[in-house]
py3Dmol code that shows the C-alpha trace and the ligand (Angstrom):
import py3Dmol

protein = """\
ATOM      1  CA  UNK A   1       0.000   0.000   0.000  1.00  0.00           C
ATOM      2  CA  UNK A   2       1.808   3.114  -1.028  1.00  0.00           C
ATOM      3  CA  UNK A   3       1.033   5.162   1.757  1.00  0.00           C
ATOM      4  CA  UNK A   4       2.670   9.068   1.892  1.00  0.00           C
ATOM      5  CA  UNK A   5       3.161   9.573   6.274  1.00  0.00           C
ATOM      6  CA  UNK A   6       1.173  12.407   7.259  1.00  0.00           C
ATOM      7  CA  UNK A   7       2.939  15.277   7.766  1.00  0.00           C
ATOM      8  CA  UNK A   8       4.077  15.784  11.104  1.00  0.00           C
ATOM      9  CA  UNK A   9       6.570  17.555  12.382  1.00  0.00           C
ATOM     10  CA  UNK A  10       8.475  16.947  15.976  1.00  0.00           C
ATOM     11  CA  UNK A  11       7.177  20.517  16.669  1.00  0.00           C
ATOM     12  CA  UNK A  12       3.636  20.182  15.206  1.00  0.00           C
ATOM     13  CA  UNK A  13       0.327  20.819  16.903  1.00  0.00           C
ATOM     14  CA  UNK A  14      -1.937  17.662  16.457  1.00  0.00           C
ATOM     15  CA  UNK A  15      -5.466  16.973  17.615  1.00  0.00           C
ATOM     16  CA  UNK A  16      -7.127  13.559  17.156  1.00  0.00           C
ATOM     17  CA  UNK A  17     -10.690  12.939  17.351  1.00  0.00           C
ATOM     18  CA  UNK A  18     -11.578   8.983  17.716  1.00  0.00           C
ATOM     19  CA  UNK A  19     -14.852   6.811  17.444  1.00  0.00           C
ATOM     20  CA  UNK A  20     -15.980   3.726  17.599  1.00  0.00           C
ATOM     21  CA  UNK A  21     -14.194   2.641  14.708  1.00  0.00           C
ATOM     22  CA  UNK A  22     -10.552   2.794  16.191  1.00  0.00           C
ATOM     23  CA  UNK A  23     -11.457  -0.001  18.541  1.00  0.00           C
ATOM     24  CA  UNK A  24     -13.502  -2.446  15.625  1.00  0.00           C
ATOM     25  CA  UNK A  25     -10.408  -4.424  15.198  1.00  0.00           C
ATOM     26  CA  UNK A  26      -9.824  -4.853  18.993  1.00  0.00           C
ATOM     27  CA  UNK A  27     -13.736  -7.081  18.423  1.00  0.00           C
ATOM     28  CA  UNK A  28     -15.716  -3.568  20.241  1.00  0.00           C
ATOM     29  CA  UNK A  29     -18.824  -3.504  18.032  1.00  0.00           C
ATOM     30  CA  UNK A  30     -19.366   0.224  16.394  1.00  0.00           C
ATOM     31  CA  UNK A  31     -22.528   2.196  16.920  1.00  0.00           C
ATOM     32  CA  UNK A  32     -23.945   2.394  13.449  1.00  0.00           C
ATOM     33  CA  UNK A  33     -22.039  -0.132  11.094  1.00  0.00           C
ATOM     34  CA  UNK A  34     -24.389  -3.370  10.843  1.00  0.00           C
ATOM     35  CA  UNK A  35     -24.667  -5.449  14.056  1.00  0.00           C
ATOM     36  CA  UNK A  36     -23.606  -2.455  15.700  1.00  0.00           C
ATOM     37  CA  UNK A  37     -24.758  -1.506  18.943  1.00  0.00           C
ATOM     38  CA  UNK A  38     -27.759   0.544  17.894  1.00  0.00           C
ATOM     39  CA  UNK A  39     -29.344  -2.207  15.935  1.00  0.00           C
ATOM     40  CA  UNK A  40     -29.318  -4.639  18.563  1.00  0.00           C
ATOM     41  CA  UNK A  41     -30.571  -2.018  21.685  1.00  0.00           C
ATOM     42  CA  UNK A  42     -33.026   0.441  21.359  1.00  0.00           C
ATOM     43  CA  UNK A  43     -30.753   3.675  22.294  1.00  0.00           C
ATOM     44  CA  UNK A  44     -33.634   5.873  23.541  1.00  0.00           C
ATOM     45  CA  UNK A  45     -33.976   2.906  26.446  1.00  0.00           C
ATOM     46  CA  UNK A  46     -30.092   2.158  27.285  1.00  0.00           C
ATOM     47  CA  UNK A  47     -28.346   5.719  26.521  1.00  0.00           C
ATOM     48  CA  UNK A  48     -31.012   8.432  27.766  1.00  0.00           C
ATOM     49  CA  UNK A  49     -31.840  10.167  30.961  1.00  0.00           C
ATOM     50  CA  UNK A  50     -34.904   8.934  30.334  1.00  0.00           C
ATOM     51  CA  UNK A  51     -34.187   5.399  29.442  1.00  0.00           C
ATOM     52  CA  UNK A  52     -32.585   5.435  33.194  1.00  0.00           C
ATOM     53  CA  UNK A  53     -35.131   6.872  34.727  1.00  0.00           C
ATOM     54  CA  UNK A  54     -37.987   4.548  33.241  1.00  0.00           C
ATOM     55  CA  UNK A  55     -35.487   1.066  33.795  1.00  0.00           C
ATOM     56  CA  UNK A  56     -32.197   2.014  35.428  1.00  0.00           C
ATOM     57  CA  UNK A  57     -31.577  -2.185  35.765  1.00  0.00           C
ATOM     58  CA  UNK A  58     -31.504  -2.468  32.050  1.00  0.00           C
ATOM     59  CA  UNK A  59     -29.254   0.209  31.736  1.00  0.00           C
ATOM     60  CA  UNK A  60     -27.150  -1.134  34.403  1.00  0.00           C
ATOM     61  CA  UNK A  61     -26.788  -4.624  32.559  1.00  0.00           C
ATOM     62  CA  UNK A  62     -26.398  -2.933  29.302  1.00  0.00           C
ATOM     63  CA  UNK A  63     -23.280  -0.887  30.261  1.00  0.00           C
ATOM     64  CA  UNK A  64     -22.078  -3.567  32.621  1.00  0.00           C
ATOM     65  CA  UNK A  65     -22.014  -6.381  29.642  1.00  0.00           C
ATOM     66  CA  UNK A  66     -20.193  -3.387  27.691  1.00  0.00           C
ATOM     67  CA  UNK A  67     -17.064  -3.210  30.875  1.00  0.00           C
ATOM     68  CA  UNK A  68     -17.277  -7.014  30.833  1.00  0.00           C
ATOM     69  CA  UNK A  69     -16.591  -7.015  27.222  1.00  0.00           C
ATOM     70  CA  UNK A  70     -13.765  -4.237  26.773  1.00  0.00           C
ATOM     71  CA  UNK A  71     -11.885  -6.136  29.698  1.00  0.00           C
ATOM     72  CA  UNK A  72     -12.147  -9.339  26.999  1.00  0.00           C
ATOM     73  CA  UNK A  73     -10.260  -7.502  24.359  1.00  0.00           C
ATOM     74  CA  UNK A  74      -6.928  -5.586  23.631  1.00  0.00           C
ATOM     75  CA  UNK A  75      -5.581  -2.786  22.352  1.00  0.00           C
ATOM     76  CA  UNK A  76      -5.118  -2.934  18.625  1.00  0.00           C
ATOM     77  CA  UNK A  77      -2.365  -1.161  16.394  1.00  0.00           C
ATOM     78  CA  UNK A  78      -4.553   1.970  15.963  1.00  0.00           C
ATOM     79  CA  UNK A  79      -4.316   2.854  19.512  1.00  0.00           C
ATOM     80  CA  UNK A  80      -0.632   1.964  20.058  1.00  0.00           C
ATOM     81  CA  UNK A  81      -0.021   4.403  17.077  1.00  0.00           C
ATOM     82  CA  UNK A  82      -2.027   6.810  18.899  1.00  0.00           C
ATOM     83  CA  UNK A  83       0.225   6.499  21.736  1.00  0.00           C
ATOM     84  CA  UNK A  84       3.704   6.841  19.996  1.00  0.00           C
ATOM     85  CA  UNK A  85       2.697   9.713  18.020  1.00  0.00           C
ATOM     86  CA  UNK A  86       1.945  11.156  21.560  1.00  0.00           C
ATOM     87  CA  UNK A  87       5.708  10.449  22.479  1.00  0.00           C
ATOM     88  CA  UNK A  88       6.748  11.573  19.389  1.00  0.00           C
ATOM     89  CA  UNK A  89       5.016  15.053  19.523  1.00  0.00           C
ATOM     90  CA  UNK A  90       5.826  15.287  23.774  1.00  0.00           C
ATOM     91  CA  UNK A  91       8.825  17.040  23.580  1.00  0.00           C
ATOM     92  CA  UNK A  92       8.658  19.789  21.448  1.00  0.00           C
ATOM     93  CA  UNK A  93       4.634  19.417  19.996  1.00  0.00           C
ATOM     94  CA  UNK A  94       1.469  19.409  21.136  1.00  0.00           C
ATOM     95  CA  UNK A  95      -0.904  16.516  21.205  1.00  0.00           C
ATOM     96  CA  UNK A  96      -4.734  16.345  22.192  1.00  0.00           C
ATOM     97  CA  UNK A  97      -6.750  13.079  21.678  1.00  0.00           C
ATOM     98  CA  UNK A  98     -10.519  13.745  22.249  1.00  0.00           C
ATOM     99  CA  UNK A  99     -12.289  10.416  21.900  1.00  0.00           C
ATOM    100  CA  UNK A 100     -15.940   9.787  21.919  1.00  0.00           C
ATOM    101  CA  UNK A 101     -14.664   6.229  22.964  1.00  0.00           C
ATOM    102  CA  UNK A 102     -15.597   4.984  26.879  1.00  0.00           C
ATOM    103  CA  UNK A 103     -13.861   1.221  26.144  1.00  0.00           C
ATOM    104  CA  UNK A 104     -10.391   2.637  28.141  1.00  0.00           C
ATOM    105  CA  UNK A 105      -8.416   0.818  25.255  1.00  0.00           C
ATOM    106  CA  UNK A 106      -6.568   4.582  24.593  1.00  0.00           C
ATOM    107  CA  UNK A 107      -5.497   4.361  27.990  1.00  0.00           C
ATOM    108  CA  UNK A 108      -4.643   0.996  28.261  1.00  0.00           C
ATOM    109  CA  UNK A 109      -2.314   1.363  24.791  1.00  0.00           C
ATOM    110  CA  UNK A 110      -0.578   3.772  26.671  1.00  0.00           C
ATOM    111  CA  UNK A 111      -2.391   7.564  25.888  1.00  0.00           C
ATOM    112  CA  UNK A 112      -1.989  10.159  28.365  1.00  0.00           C
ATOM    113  CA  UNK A 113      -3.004  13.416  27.004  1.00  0.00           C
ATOM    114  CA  UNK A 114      -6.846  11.999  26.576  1.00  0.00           C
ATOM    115  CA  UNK A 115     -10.175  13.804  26.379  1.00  0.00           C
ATOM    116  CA  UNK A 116     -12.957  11.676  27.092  1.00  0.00           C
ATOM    117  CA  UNK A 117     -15.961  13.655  25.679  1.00  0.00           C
ATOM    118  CA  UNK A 118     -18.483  11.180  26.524  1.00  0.00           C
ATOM    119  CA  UNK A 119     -17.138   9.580  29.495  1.00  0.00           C
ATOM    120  CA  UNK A 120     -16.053   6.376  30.944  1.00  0.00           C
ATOM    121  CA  UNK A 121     -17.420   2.720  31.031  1.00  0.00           C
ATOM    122  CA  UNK A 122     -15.301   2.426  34.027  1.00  0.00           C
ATOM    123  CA  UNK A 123     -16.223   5.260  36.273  1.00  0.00           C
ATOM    124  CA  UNK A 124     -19.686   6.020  38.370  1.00  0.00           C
ATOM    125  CA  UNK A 125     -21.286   8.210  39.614  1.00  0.00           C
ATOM    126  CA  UNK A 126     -24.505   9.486  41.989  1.00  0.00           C
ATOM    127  CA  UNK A 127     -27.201  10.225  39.753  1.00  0.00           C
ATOM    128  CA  UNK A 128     -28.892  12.000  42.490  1.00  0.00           C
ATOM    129  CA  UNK A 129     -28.311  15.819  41.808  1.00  0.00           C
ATOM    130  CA  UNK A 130     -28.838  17.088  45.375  1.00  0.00           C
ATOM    131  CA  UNK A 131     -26.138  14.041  46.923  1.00  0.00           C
ATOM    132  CA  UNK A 132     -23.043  14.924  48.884  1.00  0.00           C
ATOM    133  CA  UNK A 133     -21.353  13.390  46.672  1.00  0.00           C
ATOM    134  CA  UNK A 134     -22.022  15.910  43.654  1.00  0.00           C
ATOM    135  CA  UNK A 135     -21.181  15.196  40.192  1.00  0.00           C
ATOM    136  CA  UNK A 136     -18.018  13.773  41.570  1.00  0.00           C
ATOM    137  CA  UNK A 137     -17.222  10.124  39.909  1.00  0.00           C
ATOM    138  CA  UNK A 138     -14.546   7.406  40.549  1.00  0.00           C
ATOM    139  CA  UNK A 139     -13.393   4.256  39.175  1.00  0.00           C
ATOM    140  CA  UNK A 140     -15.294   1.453  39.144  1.00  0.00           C
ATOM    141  CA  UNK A 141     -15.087  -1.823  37.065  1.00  0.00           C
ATOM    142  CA  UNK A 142     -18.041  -3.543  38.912  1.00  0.00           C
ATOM    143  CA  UNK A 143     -20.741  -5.406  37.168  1.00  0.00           C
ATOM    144  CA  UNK A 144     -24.421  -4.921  38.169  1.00  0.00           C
ATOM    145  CA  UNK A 145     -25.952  -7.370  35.995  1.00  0.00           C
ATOM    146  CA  UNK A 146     -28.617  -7.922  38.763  1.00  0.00           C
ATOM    147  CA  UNK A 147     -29.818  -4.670  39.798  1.00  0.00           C
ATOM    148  CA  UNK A 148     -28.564  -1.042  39.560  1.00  0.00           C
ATOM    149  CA  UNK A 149     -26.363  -0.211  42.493  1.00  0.00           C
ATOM    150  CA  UNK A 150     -27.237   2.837  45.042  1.00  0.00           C
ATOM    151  CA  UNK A 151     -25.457   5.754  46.882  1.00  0.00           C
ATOM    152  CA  UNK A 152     -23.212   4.716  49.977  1.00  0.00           C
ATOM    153  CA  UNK A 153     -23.859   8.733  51.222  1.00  0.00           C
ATOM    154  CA  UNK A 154     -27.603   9.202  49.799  1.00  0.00           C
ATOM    155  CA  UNK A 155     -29.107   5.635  48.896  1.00  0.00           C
ATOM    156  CA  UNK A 156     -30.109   7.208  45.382  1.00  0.00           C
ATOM    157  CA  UNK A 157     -28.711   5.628  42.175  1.00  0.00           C
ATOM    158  CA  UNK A 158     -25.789   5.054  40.654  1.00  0.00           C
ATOM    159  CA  UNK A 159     -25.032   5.878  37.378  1.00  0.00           C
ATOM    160  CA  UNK A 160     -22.301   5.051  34.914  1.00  0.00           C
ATOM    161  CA  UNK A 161     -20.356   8.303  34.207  1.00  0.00           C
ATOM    162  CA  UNK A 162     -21.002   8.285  30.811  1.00  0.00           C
ATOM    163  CA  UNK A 163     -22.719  11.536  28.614  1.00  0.00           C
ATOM    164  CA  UNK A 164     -26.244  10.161  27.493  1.00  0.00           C
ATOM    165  CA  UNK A 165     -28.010  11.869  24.558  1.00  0.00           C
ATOM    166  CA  UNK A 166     -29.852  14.740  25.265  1.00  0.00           C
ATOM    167  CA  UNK A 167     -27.014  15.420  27.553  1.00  0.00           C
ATOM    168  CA  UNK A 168     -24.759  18.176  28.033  1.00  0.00           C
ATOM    169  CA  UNK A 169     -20.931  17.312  27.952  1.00  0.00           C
ATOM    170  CA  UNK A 170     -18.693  18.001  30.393  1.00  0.00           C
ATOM    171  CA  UNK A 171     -17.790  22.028  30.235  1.00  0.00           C
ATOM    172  CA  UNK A 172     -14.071  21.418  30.901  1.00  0.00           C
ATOM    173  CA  UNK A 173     -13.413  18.810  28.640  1.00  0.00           C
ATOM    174  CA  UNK A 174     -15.296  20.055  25.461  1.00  0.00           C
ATOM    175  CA  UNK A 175     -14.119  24.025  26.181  1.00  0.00           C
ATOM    176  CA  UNK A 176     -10.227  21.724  26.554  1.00  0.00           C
ATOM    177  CA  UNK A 177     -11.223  20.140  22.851  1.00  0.00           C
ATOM    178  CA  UNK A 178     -12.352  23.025  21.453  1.00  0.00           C
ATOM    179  CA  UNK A 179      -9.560  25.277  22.930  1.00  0.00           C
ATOM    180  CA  UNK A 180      -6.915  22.525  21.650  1.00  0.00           C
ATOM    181  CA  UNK A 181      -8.682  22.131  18.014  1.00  0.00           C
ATOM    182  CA  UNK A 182      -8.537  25.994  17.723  1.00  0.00           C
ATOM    183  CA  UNK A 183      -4.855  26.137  18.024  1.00  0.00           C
ATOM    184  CA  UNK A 184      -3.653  22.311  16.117  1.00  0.00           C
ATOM    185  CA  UNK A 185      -1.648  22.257  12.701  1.00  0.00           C
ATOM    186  CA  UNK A 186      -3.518  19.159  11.818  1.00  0.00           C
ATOM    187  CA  UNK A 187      -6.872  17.898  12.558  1.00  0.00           C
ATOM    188  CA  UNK A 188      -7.116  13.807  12.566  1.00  0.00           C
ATOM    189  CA  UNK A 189     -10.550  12.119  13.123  1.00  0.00           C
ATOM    190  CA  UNK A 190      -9.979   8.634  12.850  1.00  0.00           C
ATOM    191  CA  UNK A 191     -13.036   5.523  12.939  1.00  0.00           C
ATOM    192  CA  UNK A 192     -16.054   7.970  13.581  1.00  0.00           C
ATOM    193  CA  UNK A 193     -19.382   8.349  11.299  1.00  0.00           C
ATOM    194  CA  UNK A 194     -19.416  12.441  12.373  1.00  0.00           C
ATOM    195  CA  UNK A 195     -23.381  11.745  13.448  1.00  0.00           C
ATOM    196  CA  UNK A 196     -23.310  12.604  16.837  1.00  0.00           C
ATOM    197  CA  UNK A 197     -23.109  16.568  17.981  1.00  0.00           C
ATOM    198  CA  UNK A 198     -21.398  18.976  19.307  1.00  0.00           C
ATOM    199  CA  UNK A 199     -18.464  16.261  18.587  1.00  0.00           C
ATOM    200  CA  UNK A 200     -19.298  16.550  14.943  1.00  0.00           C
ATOM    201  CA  UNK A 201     -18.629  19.616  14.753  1.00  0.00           C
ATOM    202  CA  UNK A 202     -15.230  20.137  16.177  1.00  0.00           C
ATOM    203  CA  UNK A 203     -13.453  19.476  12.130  1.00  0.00           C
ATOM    204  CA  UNK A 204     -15.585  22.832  11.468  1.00  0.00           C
ATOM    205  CA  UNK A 205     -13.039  24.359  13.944  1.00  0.00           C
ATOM    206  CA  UNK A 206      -9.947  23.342  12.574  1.00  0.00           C
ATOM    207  CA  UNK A 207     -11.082  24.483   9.403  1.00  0.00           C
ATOM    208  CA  UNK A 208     -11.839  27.873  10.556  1.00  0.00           C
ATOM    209  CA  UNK A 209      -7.873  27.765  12.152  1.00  0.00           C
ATOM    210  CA  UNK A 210      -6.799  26.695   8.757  1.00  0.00           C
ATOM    211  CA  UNK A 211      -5.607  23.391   9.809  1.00  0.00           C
ATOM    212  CA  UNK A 212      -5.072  20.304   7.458  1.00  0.00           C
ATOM    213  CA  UNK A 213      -8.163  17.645   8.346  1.00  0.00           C
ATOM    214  CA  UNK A 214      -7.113  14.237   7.717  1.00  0.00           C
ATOM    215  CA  UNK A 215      -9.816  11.302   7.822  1.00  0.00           C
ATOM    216  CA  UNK A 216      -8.982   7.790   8.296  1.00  0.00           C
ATOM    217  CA  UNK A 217     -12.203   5.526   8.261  1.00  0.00           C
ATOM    218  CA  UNK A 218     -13.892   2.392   6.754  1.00  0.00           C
ATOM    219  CA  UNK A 219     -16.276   4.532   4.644  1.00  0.00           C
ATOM    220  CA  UNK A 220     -17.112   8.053   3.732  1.00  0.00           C
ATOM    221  CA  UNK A 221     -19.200   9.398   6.863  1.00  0.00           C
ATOM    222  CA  UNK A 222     -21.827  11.948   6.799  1.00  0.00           C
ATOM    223  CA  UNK A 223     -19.182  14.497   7.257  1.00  0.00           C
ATOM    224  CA  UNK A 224     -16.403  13.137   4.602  1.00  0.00           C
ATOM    225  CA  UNK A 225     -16.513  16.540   2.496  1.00  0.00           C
ATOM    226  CA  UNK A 226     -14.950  18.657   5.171  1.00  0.00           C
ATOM    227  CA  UNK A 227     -11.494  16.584   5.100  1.00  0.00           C
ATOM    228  CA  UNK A 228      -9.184  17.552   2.631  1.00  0.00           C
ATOM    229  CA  UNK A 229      -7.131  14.101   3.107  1.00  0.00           C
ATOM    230  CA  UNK A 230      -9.221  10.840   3.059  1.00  0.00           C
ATOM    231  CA  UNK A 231      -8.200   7.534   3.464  1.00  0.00           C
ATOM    232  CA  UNK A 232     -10.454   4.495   3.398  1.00  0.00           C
ATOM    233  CA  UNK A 233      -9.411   1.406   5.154  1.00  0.00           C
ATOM    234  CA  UNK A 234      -8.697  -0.282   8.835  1.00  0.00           C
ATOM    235  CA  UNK A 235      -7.555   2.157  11.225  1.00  0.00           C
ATOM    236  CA  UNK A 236      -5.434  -0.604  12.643  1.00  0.00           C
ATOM    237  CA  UNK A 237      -3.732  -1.207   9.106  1.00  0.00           C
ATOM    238  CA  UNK A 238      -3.374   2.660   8.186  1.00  0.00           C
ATOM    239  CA  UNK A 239      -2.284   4.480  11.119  1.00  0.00           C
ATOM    240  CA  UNK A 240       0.881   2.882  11.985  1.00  0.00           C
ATOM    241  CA  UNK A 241       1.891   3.442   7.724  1.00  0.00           C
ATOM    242  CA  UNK A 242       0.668   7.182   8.335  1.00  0.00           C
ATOM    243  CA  UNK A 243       1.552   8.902  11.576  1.00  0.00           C
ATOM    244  CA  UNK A 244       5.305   9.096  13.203  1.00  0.00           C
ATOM    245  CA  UNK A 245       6.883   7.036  15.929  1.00  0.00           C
ATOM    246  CA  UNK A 246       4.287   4.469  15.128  1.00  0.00           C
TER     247      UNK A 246
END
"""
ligand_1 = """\
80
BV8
C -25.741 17.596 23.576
C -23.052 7.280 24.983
C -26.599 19.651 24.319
C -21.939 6.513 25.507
C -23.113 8.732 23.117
C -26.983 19.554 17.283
C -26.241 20.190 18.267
C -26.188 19.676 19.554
C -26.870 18.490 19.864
C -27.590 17.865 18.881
C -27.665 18.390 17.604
N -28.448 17.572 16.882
C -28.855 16.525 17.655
C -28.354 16.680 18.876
C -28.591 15.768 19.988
C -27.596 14.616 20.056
C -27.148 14.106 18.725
O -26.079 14.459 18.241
N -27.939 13.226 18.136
C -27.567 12.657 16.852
C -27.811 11.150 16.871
C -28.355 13.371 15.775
N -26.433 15.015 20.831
C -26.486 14.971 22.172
O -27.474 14.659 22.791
C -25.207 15.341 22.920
N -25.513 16.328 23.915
O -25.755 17.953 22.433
O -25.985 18.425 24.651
C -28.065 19.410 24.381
C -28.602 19.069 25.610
C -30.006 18.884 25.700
C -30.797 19.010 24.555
C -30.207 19.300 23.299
C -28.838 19.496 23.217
C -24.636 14.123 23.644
C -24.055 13.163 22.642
C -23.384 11.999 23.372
C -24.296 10.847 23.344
N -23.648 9.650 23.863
N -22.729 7.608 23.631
C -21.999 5.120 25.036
O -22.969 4.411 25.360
O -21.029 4.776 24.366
S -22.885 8.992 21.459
C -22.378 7.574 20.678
O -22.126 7.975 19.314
C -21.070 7.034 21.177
O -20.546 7.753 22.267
C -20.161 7.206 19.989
O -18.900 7.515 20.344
C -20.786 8.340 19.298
C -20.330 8.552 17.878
O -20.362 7.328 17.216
P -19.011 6.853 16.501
O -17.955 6.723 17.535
O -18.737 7.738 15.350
O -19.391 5.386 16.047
P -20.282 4.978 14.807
O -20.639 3.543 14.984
O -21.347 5.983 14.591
O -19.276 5.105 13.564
C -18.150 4.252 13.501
C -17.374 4.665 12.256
O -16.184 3.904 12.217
C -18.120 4.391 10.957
O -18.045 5.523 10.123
C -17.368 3.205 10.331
O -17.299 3.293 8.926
C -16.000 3.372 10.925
N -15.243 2.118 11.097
C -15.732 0.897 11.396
N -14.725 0.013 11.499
C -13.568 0.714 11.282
C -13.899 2.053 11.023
N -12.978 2.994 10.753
C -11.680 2.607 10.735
N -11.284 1.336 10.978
C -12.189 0.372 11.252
N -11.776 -0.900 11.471
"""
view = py3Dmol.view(width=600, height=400)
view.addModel(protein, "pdb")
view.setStyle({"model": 0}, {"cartoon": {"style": "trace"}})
view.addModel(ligand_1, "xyz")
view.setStyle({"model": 1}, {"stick": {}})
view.zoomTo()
view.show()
């Protein structure tokens, strides 16, 4: 595959953006490719405030069968190139990856400088607004495949720390993505279908800084015409031929 390396500079600013599809070849299914997750739950029950509210149990198995599952699998060659070009930009660069992902592979391949714009499988939280405990989450890998788990300091529900739609993200970590996009040489999203928002919308902010956006992805998303470089195929396969230090 004659492949040209992006490029990038010891001294460039990068900012990646990473979906679903970044972890396919690690055996996570995607969101929206066939078999994906979406076909096989119904989304408005298992990723809504509402969906809680009405059967927090479900939810509770559904996310606890997804931190079974990641456990299961490993990092794949996407996310270890992640993590080098992270050491290859740390001395002199600057490097920002904002994932949409919650399966902890980026941090388990080795990624440090990580934005998790829609949470974590493997934190929790107190859904109860008015606890002690506040918004305040921590790690947890615990499965509640029987029941969802309550407050130590309230006795309300627990919640996995995770952004549901119709949710706001976190402030500091999207105003950190959006401040880091604004100022990046090079915009990479990598294994995302660009459908879900305000994350869709970061590429229109490296355009408007007059970075190069770069697309590596299965197939053309929604989104494809905003990327001036495209390349089809495996994350896994392309990113170590495309990015430094890989
Ligand atoms: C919000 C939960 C404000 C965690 C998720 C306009 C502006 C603002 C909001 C909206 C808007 N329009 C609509 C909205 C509402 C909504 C939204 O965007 N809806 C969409 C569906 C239209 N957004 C929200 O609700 C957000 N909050 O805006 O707050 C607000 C508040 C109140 C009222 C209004 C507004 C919150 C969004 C977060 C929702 N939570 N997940 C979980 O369970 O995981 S989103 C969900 O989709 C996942 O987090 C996932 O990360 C995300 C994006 O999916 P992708 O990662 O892209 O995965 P997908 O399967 O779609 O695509 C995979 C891609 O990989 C494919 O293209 C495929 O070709 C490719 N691929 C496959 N294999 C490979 C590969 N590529 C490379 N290699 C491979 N091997």
């Amino acid at each position: 595959m004659d492949l040209r390396p992006l490029d990038i500079r010891p001294d460039s600013s990068v900012v990646v953006l990473t979906g679903a599809g970044i972890s396919a070849e690690s055996g996570i299914a995607t969101f929206r490719d066939s078999g994906g997750l979406w076909e096989q739950h119904d989304v408005r029950q298992v990723a809504t405030p509402e969906g809680f509210a009405a059967n927090p149990d479900l939810v509770w198995r559904f996310y606890s069968e997804r931190r079974r599952q990641a456990r299961t699998v490993e990092p794949n060659a996407g996310h270890f190139a992640m993590a080098a070009l992270e050491r290859f930009l740390a001395a002199r660069g600057r490097f920002t990856l904002v994932t949409q992902n919650v399966d902890g592979l980026h941090q388990r391949a080795g990624s440090r400088r990580i934005l998790p714009v829609h949470g974590s499988l493997y934190r929790t939280r107190c859904a109860n607004v008015d606890c002690e405990n506040g918004s305040k989450s921590w790690d947890d890998e615990s499965l509640h495949l029987d029941g969802a788990p309550h407050c130590h300091k309230c006795g309300g529900l627990l919640r996995p720390d995770i952004v549901w739609f119709g949710e706001y993200l976190d402030p500091a970590i999207e105003s950190a993505a959006r401040e880091a996009i604004a100022d990046c040489d090079l915009f990479l999203a990598v294994g995302t279908s660009g459908a879900v928002w305000p994350v869709a919308g970061y590429v229109e902010i490296a355009l408007a800084r007059g970075a190069l956006t770069v697309l590596v992805n299965l197939e053309r998303p929604e989104n494809v015409s905003r990327f001036s470089e495209v390349h089809l195929g495996k994350a896994a396969e392309l990113l170590p031929l495309l990015l430094p230090g890989a």
